[in-house]
C-alpha positions as a Markdown table, in Angstrom:
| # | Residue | x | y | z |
|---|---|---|---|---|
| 1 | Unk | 197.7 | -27.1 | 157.0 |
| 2 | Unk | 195.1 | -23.9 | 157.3 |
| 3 | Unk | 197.0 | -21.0 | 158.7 |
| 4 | Unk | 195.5 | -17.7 | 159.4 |
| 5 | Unk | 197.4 | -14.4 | 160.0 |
| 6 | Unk | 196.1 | -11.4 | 161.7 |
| 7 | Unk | 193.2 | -11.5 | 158.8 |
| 8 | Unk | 190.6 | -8.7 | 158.7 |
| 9 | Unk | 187.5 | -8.5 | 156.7 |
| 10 | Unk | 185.9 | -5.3 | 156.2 |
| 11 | Unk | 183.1 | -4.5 | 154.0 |
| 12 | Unk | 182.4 | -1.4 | 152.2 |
| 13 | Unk | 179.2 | -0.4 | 154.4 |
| 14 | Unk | 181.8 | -0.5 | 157.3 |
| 15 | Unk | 181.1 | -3.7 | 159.2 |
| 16 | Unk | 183.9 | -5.9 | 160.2 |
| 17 | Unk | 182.9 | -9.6 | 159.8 |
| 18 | Unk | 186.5 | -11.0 | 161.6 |
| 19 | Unk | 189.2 | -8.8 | 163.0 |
| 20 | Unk | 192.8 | -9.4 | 163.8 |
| 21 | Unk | 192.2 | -13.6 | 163.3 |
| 22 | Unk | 195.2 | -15.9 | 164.1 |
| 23 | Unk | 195.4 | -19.5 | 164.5 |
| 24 | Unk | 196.4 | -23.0 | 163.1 |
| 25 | Unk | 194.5 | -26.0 | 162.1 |
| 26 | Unk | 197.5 | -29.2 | 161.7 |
| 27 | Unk | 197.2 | -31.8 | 159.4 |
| 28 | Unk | 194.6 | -33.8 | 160.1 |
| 29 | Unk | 192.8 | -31.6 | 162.8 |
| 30 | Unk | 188.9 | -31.3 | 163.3 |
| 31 | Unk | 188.0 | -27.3 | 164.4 |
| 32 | Unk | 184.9 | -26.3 | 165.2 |
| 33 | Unk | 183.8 | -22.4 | 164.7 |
| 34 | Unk | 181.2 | -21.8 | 167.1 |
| 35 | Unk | 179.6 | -19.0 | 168.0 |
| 36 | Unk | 176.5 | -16.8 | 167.9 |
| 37 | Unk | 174.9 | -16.2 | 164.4 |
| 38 | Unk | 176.7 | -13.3 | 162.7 |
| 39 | Unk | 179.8 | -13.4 | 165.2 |
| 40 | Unk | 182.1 | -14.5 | 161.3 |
| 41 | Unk | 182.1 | -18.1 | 161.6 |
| 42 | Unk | 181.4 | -18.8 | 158.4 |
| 43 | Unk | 183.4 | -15.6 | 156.6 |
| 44 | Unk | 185.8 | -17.5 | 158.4 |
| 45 | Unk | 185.5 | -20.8 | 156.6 |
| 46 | Unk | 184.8 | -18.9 | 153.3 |
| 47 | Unk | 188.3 | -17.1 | 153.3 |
| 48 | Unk | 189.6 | -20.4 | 153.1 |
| 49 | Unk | 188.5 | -21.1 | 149.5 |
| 50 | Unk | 188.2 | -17.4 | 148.1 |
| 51 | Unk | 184.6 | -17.1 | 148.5 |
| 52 | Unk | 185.6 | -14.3 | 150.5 |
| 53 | Unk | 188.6 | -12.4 | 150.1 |
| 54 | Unk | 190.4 | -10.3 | 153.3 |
| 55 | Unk | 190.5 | -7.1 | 153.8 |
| 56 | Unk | 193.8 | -7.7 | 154.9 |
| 57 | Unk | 196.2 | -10.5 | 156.9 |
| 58 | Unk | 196.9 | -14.1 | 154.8 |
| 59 | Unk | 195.2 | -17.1 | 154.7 |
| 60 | Unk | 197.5 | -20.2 | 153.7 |
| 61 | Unk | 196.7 | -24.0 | 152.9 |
| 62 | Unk | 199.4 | -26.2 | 152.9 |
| 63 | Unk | 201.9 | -23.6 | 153.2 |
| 64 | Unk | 200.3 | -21.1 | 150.1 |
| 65 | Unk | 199.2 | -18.6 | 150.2 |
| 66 | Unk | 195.5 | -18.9 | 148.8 |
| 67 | Unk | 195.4 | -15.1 | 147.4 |
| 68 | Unk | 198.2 | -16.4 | 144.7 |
| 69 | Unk | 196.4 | -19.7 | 144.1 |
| 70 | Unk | 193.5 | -19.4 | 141.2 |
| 71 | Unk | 190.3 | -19.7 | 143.1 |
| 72 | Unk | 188.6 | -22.6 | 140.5 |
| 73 | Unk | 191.8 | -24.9 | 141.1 |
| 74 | Unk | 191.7 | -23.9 | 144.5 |
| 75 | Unk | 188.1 | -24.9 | 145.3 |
| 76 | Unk | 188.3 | -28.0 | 143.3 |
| 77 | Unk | 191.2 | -29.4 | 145.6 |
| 78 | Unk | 189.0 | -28.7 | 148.7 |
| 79 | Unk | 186.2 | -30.1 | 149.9 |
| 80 | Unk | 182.9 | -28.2 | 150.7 |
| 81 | Unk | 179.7 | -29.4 | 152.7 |
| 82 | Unk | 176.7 | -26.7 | 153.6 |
| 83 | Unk | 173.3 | -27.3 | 155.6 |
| 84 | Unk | 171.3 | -27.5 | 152.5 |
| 85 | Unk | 173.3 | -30.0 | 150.5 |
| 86 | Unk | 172.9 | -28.2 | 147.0 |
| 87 | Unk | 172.8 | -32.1 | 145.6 |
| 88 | Unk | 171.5 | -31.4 | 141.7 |
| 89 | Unk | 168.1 | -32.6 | 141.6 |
| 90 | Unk | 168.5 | -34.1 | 137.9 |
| 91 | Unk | 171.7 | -36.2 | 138.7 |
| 92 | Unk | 171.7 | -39.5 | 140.3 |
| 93 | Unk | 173.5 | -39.8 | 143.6 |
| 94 | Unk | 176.1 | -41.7 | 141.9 |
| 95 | Unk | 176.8 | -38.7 | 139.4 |
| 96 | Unk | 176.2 | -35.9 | 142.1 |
| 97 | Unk | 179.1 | -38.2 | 144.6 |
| 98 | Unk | 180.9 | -38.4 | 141.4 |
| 99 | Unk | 180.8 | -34.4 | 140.1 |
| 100 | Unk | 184.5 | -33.3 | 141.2 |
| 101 | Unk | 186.5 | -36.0 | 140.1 |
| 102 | Unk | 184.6 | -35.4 | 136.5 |
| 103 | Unk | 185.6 | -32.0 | 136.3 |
| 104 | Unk | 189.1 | -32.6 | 137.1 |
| 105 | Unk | 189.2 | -34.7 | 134.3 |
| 106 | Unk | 188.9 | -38.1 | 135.6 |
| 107 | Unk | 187.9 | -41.3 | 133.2 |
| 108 | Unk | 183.9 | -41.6 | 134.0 |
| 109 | Unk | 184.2 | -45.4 | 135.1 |
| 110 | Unk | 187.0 | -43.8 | 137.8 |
| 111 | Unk | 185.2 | -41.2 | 139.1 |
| 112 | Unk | 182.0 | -43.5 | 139.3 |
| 113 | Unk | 184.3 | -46.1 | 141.1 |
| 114 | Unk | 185.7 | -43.7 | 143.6 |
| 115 | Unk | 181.7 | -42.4 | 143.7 |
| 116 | Unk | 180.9 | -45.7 | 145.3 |
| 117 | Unk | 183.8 | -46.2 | 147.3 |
| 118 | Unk | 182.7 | -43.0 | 149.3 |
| 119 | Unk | 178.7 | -43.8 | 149.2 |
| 120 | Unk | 180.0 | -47.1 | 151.4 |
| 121 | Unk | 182.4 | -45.2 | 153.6 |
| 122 | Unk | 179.1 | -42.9 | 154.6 |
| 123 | Unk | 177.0 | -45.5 | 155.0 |
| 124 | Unk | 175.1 | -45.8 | 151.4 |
| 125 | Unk | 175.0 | -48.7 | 149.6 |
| 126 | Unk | 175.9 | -47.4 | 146.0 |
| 127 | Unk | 174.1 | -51.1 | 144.5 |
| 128 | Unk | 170.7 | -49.2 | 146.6 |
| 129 | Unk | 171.2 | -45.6 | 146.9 |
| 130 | Unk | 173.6 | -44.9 | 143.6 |
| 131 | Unk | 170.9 | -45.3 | 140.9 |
| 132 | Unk | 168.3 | -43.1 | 143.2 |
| 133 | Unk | 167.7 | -38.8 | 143.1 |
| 134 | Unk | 168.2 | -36.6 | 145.6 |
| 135 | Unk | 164.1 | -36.3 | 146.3 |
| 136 | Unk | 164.0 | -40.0 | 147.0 |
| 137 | Unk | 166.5 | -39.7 | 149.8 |
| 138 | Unk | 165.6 | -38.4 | 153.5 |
| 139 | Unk | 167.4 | -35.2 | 154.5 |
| 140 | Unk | 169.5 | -37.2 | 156.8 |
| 141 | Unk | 170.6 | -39.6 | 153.4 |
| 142 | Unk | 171.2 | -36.3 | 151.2 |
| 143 | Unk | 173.4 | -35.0 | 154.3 |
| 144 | Unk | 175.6 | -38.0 | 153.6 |
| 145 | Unk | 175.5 | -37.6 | 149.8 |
| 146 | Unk | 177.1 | -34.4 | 150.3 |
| 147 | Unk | 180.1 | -35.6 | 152.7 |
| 148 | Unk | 180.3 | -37.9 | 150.4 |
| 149 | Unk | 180.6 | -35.7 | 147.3 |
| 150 | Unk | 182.9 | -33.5 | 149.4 |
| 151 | Unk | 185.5 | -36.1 | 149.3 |
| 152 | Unk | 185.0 | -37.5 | 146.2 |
| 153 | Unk | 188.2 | -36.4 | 144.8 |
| 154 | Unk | 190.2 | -36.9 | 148.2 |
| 155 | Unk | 190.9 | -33.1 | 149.0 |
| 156 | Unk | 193.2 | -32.9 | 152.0 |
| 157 | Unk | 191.1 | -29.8 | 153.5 |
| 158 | Unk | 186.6 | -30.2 | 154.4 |
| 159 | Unk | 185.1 | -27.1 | 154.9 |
| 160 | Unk | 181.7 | -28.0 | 156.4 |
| 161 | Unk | 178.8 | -25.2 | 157.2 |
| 162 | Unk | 176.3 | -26.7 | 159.8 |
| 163 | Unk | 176.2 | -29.7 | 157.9 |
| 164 | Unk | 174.0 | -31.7 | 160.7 |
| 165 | Unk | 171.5 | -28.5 | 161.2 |
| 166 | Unk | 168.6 | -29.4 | 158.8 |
| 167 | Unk | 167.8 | -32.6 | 160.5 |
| 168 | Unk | 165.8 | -33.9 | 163.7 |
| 169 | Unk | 168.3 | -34.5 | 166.8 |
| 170 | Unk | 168.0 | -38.4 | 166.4 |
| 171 | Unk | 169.3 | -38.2 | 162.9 |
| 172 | Unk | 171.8 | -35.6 | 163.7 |
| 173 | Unk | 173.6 | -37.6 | 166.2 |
| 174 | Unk | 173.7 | -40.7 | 164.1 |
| 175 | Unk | 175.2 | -38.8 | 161.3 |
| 176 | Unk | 177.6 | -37.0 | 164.1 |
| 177 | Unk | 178.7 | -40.4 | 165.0 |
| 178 | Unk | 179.1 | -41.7 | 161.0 |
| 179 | Unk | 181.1 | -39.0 | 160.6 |
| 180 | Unk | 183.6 | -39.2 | 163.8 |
| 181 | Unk | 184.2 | -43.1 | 162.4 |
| 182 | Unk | 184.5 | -41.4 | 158.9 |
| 183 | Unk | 187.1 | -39.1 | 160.1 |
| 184 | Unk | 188.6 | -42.0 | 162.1 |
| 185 | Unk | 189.7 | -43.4 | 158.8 |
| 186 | Unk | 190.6 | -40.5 | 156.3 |
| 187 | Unk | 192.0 | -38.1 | 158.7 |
| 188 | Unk | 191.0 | -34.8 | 157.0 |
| 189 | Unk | 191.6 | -31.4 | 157.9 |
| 190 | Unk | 188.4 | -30.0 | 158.7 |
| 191 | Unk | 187.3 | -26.9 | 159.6 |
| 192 | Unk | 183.1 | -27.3 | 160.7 |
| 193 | Unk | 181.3 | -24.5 | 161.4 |
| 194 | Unk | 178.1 | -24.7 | 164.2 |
| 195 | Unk | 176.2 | -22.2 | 166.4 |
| 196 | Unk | 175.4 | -25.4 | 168.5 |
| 197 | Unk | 178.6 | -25.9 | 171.5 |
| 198 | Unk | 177.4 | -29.4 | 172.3 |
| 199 | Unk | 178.0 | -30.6 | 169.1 |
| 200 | Unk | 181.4 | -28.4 | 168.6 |
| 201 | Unk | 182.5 | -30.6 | 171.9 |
| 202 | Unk | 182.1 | -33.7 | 170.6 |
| 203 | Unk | 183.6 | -33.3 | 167.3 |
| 204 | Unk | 186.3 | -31.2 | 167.8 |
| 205 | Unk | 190.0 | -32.0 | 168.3 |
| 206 | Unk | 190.3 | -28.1 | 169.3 |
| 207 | Unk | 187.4 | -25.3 | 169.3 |
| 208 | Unk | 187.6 | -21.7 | 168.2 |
| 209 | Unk | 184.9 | -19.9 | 170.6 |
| 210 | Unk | 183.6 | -16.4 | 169.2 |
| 211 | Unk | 182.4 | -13.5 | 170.1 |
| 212 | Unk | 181.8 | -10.4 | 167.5 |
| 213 | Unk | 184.7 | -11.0 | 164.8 |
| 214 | Unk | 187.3 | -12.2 | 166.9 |
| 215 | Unk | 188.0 | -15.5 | 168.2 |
| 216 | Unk | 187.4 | -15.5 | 172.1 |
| 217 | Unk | 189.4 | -18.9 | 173.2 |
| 218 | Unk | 191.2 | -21.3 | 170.8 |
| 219 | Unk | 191.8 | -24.5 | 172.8 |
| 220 | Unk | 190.6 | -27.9 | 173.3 |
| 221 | Unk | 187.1 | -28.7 | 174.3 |
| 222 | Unk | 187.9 | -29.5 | 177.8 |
| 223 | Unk | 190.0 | -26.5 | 178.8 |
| 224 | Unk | 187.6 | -24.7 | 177.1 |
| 225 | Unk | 184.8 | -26.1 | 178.9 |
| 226 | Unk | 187.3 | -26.4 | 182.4 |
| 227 | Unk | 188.8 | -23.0 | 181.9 |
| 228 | Unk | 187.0 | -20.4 | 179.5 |
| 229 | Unk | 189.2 | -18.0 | 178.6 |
| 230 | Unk | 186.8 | -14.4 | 178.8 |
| 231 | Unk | 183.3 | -13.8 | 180.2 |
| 232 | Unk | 181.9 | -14.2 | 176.8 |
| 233 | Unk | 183.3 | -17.8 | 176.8 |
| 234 | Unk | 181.7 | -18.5 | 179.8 |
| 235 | Unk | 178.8 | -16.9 | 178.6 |
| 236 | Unk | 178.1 | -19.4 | 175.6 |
| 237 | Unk | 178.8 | -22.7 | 177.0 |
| 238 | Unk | 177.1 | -22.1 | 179.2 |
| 239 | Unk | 176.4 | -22.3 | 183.6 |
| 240 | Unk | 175.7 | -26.5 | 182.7 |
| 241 | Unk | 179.6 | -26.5 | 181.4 |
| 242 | Unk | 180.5 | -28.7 | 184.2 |
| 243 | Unk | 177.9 | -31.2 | 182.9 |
| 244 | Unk | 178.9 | -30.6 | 179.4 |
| 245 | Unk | 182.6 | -31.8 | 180.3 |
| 246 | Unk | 181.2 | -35.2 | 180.4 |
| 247 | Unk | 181.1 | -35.9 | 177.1 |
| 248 | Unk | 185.3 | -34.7 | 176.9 |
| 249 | Unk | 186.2 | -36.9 | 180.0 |
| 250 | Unk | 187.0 | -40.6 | 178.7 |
| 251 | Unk | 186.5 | -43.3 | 181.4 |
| 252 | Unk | 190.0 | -44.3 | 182.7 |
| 253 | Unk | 191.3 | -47.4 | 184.3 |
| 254 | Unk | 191.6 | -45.6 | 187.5 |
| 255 | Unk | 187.9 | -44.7 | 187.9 |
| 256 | Unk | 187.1 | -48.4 | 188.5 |
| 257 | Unk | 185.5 | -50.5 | 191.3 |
| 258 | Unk | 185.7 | -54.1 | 191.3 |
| 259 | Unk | 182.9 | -56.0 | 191.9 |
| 260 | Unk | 182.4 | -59.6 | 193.0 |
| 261 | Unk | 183.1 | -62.1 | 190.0 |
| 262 | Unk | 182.6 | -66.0 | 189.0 |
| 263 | Unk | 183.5 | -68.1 | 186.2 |
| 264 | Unk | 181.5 | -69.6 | 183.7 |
| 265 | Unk | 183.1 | -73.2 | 184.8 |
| 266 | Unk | 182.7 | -72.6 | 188.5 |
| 267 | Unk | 180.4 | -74.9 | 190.2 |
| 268 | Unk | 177.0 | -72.7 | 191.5 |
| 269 | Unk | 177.0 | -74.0 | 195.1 |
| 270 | Unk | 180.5 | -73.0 | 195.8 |
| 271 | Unk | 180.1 | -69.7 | 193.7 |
| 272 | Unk | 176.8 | -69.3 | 195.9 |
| 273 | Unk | 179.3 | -69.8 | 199.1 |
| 274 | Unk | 181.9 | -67.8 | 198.5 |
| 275 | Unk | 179.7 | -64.8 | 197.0 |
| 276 | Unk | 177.3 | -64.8 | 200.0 |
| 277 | Unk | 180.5 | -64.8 | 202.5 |
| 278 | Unk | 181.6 | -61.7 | 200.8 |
| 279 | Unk | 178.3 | -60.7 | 201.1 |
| 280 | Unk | 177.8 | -59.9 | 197.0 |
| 281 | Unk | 173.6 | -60.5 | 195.7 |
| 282 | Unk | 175.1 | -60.5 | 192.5 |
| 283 | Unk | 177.9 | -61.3 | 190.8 |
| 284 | Unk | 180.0 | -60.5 | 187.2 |
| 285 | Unk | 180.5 | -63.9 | 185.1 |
| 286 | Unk | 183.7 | -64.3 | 183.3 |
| 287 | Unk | 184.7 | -66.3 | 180.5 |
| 288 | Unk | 188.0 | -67.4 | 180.1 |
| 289 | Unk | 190.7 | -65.2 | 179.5 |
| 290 | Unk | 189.1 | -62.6 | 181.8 |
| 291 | Unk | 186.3 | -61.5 | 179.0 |
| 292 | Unk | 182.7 | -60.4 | 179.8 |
| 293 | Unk | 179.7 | -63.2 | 179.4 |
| 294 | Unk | 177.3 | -61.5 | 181.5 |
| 295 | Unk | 175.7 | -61.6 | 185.6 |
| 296 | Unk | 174.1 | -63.7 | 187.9 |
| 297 | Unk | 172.4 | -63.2 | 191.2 |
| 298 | Unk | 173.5 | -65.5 | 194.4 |
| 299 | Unk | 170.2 | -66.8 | 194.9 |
| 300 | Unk | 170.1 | -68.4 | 191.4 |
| 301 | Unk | 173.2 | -70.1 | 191.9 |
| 302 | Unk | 171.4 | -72.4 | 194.7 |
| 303 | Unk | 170.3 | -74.3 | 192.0 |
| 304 | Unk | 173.3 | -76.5 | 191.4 |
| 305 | Unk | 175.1 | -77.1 | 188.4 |
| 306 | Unk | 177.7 | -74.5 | 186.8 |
| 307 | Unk | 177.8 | -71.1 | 186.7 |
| 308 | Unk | 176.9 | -71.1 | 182.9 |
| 309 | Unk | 174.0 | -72.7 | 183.8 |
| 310 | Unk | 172.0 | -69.5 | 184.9 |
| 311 | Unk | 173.9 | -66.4 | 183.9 |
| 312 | Unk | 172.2 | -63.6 | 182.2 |
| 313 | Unk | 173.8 | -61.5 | 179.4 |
| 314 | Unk | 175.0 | -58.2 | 180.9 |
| 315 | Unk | 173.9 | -54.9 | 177.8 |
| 316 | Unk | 175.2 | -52.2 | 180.4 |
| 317 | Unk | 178.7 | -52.0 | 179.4 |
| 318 | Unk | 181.0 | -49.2 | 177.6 |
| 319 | Unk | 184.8 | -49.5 | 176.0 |
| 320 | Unk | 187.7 | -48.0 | 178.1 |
| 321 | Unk | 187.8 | -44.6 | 176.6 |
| 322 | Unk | 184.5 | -43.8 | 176.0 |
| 323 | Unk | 183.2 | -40.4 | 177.4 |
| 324 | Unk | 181.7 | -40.5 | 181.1 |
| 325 | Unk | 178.2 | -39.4 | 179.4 |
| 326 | Unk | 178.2 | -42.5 | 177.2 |
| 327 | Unk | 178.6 | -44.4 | 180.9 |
| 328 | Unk | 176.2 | -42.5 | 182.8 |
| 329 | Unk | 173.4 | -42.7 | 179.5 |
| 330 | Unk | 173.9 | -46.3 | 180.0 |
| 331 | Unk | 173.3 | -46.9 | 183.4 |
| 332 | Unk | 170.2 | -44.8 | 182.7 |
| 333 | Unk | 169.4 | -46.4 | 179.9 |
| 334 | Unk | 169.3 | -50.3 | 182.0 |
| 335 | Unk | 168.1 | -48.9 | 185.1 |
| 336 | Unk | 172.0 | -49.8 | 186.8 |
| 337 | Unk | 173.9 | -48.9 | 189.3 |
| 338 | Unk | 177.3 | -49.4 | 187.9 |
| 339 | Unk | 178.3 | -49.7 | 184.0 |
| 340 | Unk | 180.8 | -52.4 | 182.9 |
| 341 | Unk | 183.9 | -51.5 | 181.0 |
| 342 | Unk | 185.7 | -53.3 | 178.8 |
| 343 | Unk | 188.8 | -53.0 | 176.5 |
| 344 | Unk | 187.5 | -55.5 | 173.6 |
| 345 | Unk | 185.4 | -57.8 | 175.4 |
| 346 | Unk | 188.0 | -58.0 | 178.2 |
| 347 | Unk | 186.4 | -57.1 | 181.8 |
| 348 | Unk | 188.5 | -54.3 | 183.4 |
| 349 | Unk | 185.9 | -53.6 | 186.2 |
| 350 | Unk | 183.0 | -51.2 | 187.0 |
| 351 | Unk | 182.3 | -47.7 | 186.7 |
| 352 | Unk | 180.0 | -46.5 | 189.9 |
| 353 | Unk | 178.2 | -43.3 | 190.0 |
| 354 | Unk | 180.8 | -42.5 | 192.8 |
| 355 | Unk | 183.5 | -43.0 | 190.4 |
| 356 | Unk | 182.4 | -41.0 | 187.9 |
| 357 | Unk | 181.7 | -38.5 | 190.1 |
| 358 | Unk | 185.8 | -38.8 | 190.7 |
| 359 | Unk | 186.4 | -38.9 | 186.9 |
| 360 | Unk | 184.4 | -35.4 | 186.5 |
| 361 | Unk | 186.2 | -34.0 | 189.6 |
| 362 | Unk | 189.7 | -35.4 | 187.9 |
| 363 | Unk | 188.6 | -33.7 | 185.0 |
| 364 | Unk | 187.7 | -30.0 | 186.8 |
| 365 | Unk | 191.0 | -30.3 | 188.5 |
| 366 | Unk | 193.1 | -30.8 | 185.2 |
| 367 | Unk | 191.6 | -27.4 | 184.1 |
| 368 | Unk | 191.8 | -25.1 | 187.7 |
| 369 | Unk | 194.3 | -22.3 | 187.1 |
């Protein structure tokens, strides 16, 4: 979808912003630029829509070449999302979502339609946020005016310039997270520019690593994070890579453990038996069909009755798939030894700090030349 080939930019007082840059975004891709602060990053991003123009080299979208495409039409058709929003003050956030469709000529009840449509996708309610202004929003709500706005008139290229960097790190993760389920569903082609590598890790389906004008390593996050590519790549992400790599290792089938388990319907004193002859203190409860209801401990089963009787809900549990940080935050989070994980509220077993000390080894050894 965004191709760029061997593209310079040089400016008249003689500094090079990129040099010799070469790579491919696909359909549907999320890249991260990361790098230090005046490495090009952003000239990067901004040769994409003609803000800048190269030197020398092509930049295409979709196969065109954007130096033969008139630089209005070509902005309009692509999306555009910077730190500081640049929401107009004197436009409601229905009109400011609704701002590109209108100037590409579309009926107002439309674009307004389409206006809310988006508001909802990022987590607005248009009926409570559509009549409001930009200064009775919190930065974190004007962030997701502006994805909003962005994709108002469904561009098939985002170009997005530290969108989450204005905001406290709660915030910033929450709207990390609304926009990985955003991009879940529309399946954009992005290009998002950060300084920060943790948060090119987690939203990137590859990362483009810089070092002065030149991309360093061009690659997914974990080989970039298993294997970086130069001594500057290593340099940026840092000696605390390895612990970095857990949020790009998923929790696999194969990490599990599986503890002792009971049944809702089993009677206590013969769950109590059989879990103290395999010498469990505690025990998973299933429900039928194998799906999670919760725990119990041995001794409470003493008390006669069924299972169901005196099992507790179980909160320390993650989806197969999710990232081996997610796990370990959660066992921190209860105080556990082990996290459950499940695929849909099906019980596949338990992920030990043993096993995802495994997983992380797994994922070291996928990336060892």
């Amino acid at each position: 979808m965004i191709r760029f080939e061997q593209v310079t930019k040089r400016y008249p007082d003689g500094t090079t912003a990129v040099r010799d840059l070469s790579f491919e975004v696909a359909e549907g891709e999320l890249v991260t630029l990361v790098g230090p602060s005046g490495c090009g990053k952003t000239t990067t991003m901004m040769l994409v829509n003609r803000l800048v123009e190269p030197t020398s080299g092509r930049v295409l979208v979709g196969g065109d070449d954007v130096a033969g495409v008139d630089p209005v039409r070509l902005r309009r058709r692509i999306g555009y999302v910077i730190q500081q929003v640049g929401l107009f003050p004197h436009r409601t956030v229905l009109d400011n979502t609704a701002t590109v469709p209108l100037l590409l000529g579309w009926k107002r009840a439309r674009a307004r339609a389409r206006a809310a449509e988006l508001l909802e996708l990022v987590g607005l309610d248009p009926r409570t946020y559509g009549p409001r202004y930009p200064d009775q929003l919190s930065g974190g709500q004007r962030q997701r005016v502006g994805v909003a706005r962005a994709l108002a008139a469904d561009p098939p290229v985002l170009l997005m310039d530290e969108p989450f960097g204005a905001v406290d790190p709660v915030v910033r993760k929450q709207l990390q997270d609304e926009f990985l389920r955003m991009q879940a569903a529309v399946r954009k082609t992005v290009l998002l520019v950060t300084h920060d590598i943790e948060e090119a890790v987690r939203l990137g389906d590859r990362i483009a690593v810089y070092g002065q004008g030149r991309v360093e390593q061009f690659d997914t996050p974990g080989a970039v994070l298993g294997r970086p590519a130069t001594p500057c790549v290593a340099a940026f992400v840092g000696a605390d890579r390895g612990l970095k790599r857990l949020s790009v290792t998923e929790v696999q089938p194969g990490d599990l453990e599986q503890p002792p388990v009971t049944r809702l319907d089993e009677p206590a004193r013969r769950a109590e038996a059989r879990l103290r002859a395999e010498g469990a203190l505690r025990a998973v409860v299933l429900a039928a069909g194998g799906d999670l209801h919760g725990w119990v401990g041995t001794e409470e089963l003493a008390g006669g009755g069924l299972v169901r009787d005196h099992a507790h809900r179980m909160d320390c549990w993650v989806p197969v798939g999710a990232s081996l940080k997610e796990a370990f935050e959660a066992m921190l989070r209860y105080d556990a030894g082990w996290v459950a994980v499940l695929d849909g509220r099906h019980f596949l077993g338990v992920l030990t700090p043993a096993g995802l000390h495994s997983a992380l080894r797994r994922s070291a050894d996928a990336f060892t030349p």
